[in-house]
N, C-alpha and C positions, 0 to 999 in steps of 0.2 A: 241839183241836176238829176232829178228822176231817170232809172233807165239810162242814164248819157246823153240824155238831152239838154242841152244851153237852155237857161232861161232866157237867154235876148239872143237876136246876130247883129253882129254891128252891120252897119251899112260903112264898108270899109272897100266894095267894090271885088272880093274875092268870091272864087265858087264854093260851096262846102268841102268839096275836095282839098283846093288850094288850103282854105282855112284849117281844115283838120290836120292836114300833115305840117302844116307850118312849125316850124324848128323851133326851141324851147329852152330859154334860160331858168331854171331850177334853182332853188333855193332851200335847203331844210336848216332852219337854225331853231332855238329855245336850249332851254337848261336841261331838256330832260337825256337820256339817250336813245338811241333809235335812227338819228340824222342817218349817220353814215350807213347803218344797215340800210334803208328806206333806199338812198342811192345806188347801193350796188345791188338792187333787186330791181332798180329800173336799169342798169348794168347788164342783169343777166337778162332780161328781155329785149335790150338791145341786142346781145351777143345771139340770140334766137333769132333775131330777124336778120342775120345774115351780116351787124355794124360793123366797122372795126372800133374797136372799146382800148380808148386810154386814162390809164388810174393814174394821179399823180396824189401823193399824200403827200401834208406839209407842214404836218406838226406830231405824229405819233414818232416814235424813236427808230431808227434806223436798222436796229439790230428788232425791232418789233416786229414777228409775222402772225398777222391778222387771219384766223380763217378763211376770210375771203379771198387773200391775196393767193393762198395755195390752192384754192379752188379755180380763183382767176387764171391761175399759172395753167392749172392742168386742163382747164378747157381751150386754152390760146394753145398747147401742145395736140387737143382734142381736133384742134379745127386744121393744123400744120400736116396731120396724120390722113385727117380722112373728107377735108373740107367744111363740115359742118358747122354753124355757127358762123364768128366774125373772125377775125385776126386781135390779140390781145395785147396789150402792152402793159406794167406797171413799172410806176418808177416814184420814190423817195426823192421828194426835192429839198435838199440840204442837209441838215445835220438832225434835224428831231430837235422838238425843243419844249413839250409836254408833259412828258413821261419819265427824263431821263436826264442828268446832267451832262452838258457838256460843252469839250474846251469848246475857247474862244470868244470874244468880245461879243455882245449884242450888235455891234457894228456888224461881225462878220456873218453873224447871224440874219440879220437884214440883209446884207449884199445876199448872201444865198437865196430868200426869198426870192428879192427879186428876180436873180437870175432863172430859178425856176418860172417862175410869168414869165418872163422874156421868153422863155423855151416852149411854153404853153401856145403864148400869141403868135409863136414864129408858125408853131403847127393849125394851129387855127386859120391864119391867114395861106396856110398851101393846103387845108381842108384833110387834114390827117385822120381825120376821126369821125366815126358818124358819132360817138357820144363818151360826152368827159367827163369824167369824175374827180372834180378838184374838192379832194377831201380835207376838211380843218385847213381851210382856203380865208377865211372867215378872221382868221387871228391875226394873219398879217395884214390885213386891210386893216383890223382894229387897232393893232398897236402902229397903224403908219409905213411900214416897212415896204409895203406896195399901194401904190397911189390908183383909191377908190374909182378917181373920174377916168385915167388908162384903161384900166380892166372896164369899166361899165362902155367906153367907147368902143374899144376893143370887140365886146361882146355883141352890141349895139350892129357893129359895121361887117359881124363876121359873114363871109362871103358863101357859098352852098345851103346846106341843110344839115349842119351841127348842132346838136343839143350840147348842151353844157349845164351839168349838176353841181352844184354848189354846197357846202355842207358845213358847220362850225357855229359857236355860239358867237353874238355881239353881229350880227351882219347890218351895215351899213343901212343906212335909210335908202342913199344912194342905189346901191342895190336891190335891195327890197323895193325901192319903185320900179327897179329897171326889170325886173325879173316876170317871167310868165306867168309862173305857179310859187308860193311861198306855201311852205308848211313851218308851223312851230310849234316843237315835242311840250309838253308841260306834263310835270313831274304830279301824279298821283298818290304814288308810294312808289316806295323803291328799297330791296332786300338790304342796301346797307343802312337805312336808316332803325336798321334792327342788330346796326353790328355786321353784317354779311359780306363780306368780301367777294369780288370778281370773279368767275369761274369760268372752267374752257368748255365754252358750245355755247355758253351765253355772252360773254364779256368780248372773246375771240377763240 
């Protein structure tokens, strides 16, 4: 796409206007890292053009606060103060189960998932959000805990002009057909395969 320009337009009956603004299922999966940054950078360009921006994470630990999220926090207070930007929301859907041990059954663990979707599609269908951030969203479709062909309907059907960003390793064929844009991180080098461990302003 030289400059931003399509290589083809479909003949799909829309004007460039309609087509360009047209709403956006996202996708960033592969082994490498970078997914979730990449979404909350199109996150904060939503929160610039005025969206309201809902984060839902659903696989880092619960008691984990991610740089972004305290940055998230303080522009959703930014925008309460003095209008600027979107309105923010973030929220932790169930217990973390990535990074961290804890109690309770993998049963309970799936119930949670899902009822985070549940909560997700309730808002999507009253158009809660101009743009979603379902982070390590990815894991629970893989391991079954939320059922692929819902969520791809669900997204499929949603009613206004919601994006929705998707982020986690293992994503669905399912989805990766259904989705707008896919991008997939792939690992070049990477500081711990020197030994290096995680660090703050890079890792979170």
């Amino acid at each position: 796409m030289p400059q931003g320009q399509p290589s083809t337009v479909p003949a799909d009956g829309l004007t460039t206007r309609q087509r360009r603004n047209r709403p956006l299922v996202v996708v960033h999966t592969g082994e490498m890292k970078g997914k979730s940054t990449a979404a909350f950078g199109m996150a904060l360009r939503g929160w610039n053009q005025g969206w309201s921006i809902g984060v839902f994470q659903f696989v880092k630990s619960a008691k984990w606060r991610v740089g972004e999220e305290s940055a998230f926090r303080a522009l959703g207070r930014l925008h309460e103060q003095t209008g600027e930007g979107g309105p923010v929301e973030w929220h932790k859907m169930g217990e973390g189960w990535s990074w961290a041990r804890k109690k309770g059954s993998e049963e309970d663990h799936a119930a949670a998932a899902l009822d985070g979707w549940r909560e997700i599609a309730r808002r999507i269908g009253e158009q809660q959000h101009g743009l979603y951030v379902l982070d390590e969203f990815t894991y629970p479709l893989h391991w079954g805990w939320v059922d692929v062909d819902e969520v791809v309907s669900t997204l499929r059907d949603r009613p206004g002009h919601q994006h929705v960003v998707i982020t986690g390793r293992y994503a669905p064929d399912a989805l990766i057909d259904a989705a707008d844009l896919v991008m997939q991180t792939t690992k070049v080098k990477h500081p711990m395969d020197e030994g290096q461990k995680g660090q703050k302003g890079i890792e979170w």
